[in-house]
C-alpha positions as CSV (number, residue, x, y, z in Angstrom):
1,X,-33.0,24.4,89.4
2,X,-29.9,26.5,89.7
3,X,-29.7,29.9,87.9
4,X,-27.5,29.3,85.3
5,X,-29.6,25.9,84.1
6,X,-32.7,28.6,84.4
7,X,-30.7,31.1,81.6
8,X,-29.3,28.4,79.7
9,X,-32.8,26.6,79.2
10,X,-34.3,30.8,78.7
11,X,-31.5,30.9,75.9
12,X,-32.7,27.7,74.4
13,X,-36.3,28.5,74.5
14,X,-35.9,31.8,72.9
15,X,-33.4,30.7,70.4
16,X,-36.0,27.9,69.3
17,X,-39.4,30.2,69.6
18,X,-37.1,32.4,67.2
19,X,-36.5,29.4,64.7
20,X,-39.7,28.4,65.1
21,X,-41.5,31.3,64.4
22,X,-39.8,32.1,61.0
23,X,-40.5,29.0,59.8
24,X,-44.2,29.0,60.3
25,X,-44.8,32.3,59.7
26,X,-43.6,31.9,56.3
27,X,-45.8,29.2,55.4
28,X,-49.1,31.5,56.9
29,X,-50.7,32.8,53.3
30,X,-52.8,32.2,50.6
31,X,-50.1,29.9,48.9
32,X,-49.7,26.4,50.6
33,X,-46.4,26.0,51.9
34,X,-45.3,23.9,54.8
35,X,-42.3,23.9,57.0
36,X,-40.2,21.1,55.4
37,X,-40.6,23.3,52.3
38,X,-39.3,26.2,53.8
39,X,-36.5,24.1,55.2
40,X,-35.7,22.9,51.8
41,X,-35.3,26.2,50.2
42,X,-33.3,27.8,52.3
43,X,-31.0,24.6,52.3
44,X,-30.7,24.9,48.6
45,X,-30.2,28.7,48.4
46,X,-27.8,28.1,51.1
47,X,-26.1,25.3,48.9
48,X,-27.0,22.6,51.5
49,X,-28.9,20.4,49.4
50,X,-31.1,20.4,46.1
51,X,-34.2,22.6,45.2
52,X,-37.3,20.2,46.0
53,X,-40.1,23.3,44.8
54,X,-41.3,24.4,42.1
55,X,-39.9,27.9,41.2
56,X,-43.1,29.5,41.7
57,X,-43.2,28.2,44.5
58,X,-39.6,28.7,45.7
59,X,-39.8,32.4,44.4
60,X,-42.4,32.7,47.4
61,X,-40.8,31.5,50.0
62,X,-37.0,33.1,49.3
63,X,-38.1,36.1,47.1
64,X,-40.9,37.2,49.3
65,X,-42.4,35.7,52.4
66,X,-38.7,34.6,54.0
67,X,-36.8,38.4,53.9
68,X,-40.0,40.1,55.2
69,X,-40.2,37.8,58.0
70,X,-36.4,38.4,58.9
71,X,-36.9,41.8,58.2
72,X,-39.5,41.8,60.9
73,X,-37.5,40.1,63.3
74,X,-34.6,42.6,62.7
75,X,-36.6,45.2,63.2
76,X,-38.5,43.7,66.6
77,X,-35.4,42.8,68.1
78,X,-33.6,46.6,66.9
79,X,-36.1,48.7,68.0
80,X,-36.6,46.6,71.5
81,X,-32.6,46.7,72.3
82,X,-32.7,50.8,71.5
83,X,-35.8,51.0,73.6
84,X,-34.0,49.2,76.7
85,X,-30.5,51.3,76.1
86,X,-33.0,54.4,76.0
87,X,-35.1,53.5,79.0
88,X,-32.0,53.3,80.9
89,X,-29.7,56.0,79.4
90,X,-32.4,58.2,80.1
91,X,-33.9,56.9,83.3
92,X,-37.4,56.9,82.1
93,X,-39.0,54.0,81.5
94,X,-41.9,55.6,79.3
95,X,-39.1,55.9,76.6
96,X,-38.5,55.0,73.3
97,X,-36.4,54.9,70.0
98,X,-38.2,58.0,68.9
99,X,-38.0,59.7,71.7
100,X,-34.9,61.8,70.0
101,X,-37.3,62.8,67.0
102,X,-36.0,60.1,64.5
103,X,-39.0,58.6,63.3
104,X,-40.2,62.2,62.3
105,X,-37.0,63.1,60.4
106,X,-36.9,60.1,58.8
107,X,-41.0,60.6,57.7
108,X,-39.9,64.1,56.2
109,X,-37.0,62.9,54.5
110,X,-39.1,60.1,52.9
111,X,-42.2,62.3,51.7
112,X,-39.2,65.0,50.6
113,X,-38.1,62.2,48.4
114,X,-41.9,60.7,47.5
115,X,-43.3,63.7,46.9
116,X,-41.2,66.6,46.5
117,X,-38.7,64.8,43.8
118,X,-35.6,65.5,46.1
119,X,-32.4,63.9,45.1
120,X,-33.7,64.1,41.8
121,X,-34.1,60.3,41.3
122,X,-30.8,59.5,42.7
123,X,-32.2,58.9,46.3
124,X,-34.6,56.3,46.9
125,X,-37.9,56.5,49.6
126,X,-35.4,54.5,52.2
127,X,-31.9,56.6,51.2
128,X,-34.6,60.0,52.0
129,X,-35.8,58.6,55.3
130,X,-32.4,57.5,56.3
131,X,-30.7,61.2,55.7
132,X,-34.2,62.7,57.3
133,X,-33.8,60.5,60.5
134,X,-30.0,61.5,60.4
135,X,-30.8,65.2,60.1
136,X,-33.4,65.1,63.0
137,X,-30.7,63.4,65.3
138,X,-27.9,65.8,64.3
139,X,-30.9,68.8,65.1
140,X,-31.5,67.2,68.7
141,X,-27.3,66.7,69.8
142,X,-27.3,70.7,68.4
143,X,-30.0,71.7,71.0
144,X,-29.2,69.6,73.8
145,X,-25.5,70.9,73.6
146,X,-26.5,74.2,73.3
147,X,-29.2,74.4,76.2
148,X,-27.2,72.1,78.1
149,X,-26.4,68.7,77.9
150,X,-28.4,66.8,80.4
151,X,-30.7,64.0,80.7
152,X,-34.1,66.3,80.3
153,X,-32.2,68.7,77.8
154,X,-31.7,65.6,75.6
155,X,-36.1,64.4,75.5
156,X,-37.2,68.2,75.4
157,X,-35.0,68.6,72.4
158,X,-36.2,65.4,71.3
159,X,-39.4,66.3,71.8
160,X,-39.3,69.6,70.2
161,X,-37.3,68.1,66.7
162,X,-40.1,65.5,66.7
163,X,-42.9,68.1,66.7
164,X,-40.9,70.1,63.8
165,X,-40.5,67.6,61.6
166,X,-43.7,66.3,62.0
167,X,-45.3,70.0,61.5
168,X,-43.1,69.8,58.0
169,X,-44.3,66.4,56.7
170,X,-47.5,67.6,57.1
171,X,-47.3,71.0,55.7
172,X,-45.3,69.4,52.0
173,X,-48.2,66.4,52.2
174,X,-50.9,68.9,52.4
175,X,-49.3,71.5,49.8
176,X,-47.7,69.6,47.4
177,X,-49.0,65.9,47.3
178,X,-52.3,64.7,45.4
179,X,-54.7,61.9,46.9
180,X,-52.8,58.7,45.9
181,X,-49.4,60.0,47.1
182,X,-51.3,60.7,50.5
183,X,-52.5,57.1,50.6
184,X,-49.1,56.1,50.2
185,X,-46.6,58.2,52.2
186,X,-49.7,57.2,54.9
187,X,-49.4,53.6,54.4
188,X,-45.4,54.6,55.1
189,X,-45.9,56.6,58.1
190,X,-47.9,53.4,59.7
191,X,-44.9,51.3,59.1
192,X,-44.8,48.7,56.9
193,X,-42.8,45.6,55.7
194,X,-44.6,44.8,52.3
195,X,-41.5,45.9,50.1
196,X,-38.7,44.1,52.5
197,X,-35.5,42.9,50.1
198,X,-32.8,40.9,50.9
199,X,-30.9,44.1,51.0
200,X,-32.9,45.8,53.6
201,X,-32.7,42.7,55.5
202,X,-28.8,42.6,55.2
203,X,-28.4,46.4,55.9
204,X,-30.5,46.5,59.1
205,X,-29.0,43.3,60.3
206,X,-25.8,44.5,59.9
207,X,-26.2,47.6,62.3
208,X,-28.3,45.8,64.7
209,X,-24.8,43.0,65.0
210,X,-23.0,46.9,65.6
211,X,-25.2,48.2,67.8
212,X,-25.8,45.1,69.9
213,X,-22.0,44.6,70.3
214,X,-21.4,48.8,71.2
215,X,-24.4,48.1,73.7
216,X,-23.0,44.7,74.9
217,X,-19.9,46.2,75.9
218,X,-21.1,49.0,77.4
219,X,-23.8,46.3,79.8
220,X,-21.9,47.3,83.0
221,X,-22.0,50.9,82.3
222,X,-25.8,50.9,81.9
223,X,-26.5,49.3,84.5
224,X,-24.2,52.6,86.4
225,X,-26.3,54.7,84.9
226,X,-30.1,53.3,86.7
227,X,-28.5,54.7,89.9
228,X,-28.1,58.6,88.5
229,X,-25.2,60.4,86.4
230,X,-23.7,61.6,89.6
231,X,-23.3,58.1,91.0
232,X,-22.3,57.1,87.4
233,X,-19.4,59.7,87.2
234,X,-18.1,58.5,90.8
235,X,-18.1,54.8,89.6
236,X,-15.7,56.1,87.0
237,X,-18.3,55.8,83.8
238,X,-17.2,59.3,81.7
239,X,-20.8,60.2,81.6
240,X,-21.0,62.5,78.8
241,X,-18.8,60.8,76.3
242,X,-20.5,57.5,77.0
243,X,-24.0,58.7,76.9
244,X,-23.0,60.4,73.2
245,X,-21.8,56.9,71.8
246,X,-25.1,54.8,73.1
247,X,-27.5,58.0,72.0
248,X,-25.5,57.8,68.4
249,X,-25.7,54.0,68.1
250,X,-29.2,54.0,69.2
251,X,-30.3,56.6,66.8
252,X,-28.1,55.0,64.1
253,X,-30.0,52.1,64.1
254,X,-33.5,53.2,64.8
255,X,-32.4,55.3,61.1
256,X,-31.6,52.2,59.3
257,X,-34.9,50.4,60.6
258,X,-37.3,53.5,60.1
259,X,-36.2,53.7,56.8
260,X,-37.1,50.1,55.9
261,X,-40.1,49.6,57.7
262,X,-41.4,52.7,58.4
263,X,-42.3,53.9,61.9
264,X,-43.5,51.1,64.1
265,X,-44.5,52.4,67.2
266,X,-44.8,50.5,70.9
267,X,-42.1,47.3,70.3
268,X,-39.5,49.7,71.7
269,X,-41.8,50.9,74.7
270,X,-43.1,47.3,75.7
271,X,-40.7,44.6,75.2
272,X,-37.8,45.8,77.1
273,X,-40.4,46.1,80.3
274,X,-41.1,42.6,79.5
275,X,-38.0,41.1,79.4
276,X,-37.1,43.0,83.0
277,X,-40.0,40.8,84.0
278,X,-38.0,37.6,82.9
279,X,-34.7,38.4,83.2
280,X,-34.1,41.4,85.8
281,X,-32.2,44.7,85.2
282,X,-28.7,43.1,84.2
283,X,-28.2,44.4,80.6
284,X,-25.8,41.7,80.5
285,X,-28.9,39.6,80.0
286,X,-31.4,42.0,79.7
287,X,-30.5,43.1,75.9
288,X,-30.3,40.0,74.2
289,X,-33.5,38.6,75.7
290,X,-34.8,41.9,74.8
291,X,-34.1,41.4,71.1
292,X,-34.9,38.2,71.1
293,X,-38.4,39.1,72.2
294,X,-38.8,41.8,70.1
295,X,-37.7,39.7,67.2
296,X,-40.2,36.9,67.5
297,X,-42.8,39.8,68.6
298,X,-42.4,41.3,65.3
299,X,-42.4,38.2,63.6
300,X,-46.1,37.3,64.6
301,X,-47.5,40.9,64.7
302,X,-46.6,41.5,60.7
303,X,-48.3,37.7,60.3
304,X,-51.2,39.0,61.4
305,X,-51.4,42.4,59.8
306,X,-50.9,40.7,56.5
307,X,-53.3,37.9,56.9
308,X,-56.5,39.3,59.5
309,X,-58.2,40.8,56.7
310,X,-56.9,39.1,53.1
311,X,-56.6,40.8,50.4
312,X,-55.9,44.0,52.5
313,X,-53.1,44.6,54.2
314,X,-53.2,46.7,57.8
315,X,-49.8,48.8,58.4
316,X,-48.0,46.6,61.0
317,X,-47.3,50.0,62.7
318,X,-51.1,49.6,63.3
319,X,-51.3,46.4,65.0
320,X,-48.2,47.1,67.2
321,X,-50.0,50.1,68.3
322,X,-53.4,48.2,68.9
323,X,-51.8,46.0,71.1
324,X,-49.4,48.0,72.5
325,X,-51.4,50.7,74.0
326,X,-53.3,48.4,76.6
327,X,-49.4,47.6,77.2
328,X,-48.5,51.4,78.1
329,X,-51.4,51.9,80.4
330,X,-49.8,49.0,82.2
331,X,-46.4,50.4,82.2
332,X,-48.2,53.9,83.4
333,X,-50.5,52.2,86.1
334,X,-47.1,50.1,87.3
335,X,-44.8,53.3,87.4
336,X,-48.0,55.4,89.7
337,X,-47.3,52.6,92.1
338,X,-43.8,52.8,92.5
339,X,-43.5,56.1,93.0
340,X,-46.1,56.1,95.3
């Protein structure tokens, strides 16, 4: 089969798997709903056809089970695109959309909010994540300009932002919060999608469609940058400018998702290594199968934590993490051997 019949039918099979997925996973739960169902609400809320459920019934599928499942794909396939612009911004394939300290900023901000009273009611949990994650960002462009901006400047500063506004989260939850704010700002922390709204589902999806696009057209100029900054700069790429437009994206959107969903760890890390796998280094192709995989990822992870153990709920943060670690000693054992 020639190669562009082997990406078309790739396309095709993600595209469905995609489909696919959303619609079973939103009939997975203690209420029984089956796929024509889901097909028929979304067709009526769409203005397509004529509600066929009942409204309790319809309430589950739009109100609930349908934006937490497109949440979780917006948020699969966000933080796997920032994890492959990262890995190859930075030349390090052990990175991540946290590696710049996000998630921690946005943690802070949140528990400021949660627990603290900032904003004074006018900011909710997400608007104190979002301006947390923003702060953290801002911190780590300050300190990598200021030791000097180069690829190791940018994770140590990264690095060190993450560790100081993790120290703070820690210090306000331990001074200032009682038990059953602990249990909650934890729950947080983990990452979760219980509370997804259609308007955290609009939001992120909106600055993924940016950040895709920024990324998309800036393909060729990734790829520059696997052969070194130097070899960038003589290709003509304007290394510094471009590397401060994909870091801003990046951290943009890993805001926007951290503060919905709370810090899920590992999609970022894995996926993109993955879709190499399938697709090669071209981040022509590379970062659309990349959130396409991350999205369907997502989709079945979040299934699982809010099913394995009915009634209870396990932070989807947890799951990712579960299976993702085995994942990282891979990546780890596969990078020893190619540097040996």
């Amino acid at each position: 089969m020639a190669a562009p019949a082997r990406q078309a039918l790739l396309w095709l099979a993600a595209c469905a798997a995609l489909l696919l997925s959303v619609a079973v996973a939103v009939t997975i739960g203690p209420a029984d709903i089956s796929v024509p169902d889901v097909f028929s609400a979304l067709a009526a809320h769409l203005g397509w056809g004529e509600a066929r459920l009942t409204p309790i019934r319809d309430g589950i599928v739009w109100n609930l089970r349908m934006p937490r499942t497109l949440l979780a794909a917006v948020c699969g396939a966000g933080l796997a695109v920032c994890g492959a612009v990262m890995q190859s911004l930075l030349r390090n394939p052990l990175a991540d959309p946290f590696v710049l300290g996000v998630s921690s900023g946005a943690s802070t901000g949140a528990v400021a909010v949660l627990v603290l009273g900032v904003g004074g009611g006018a900011l909710s949990v997400s608007a104190g994540a979002f301006v947390g994650a923003l702060l953290s960002f801002a911190l780590v462009l300050l300190l990598s300009h200021t030791l000097g901006d180069t690829t190791d400047r940018v994770v140590l500063s990264g690095v060190a932002a993450m560790q100081l506004f993790s120290a703070l989260t820690s210090f306000v939850i331990l001074t200032a919060g009682d038990a059953e704010t602990a249990r909650g700002v934890l729950f947080w922390l983990l990452g979760s999608l219980s509370g997804a709204g259609w308007t955290d589902v609009w939001l992120c999806a909106a600055v993924l469609a940016v950040t895709l696009t920024v990324c998309l057209g800036h393909a060729r100029t990734l790829d520059a940058f696997a052969f070194g900054q130097e070899a960038a700069a003589t290709l003509g790429v304007r290394v510094a400018r471009t590397r401060l437009v994909l870091l801003c994206v990046t951290a943009l959107l890993t805001a926007a998702l951290v503060s919905s969903a709370g810090a899920i760890g590992f999609v970022g890390l894995v996926l993109p290594h993955a879709a190499r796998a399938l697709v090669g280094s071209g981040h022509t192709r590379l970062l659309p199968v990349t959130a396409l995989a991350g999205a369907v990822f997502l989709i079945w992870v979040d299934t699982l934590a809010r099913t394995a153990l009915d009634p209870q709920e396990v932070p989807v943060g947890v799951v990712t993490s579960l299976i993702g670690v085995p994942a990282f000693v891979l990546v780890l054992y596969r990078t020893r051997r190619g540097t040996t």
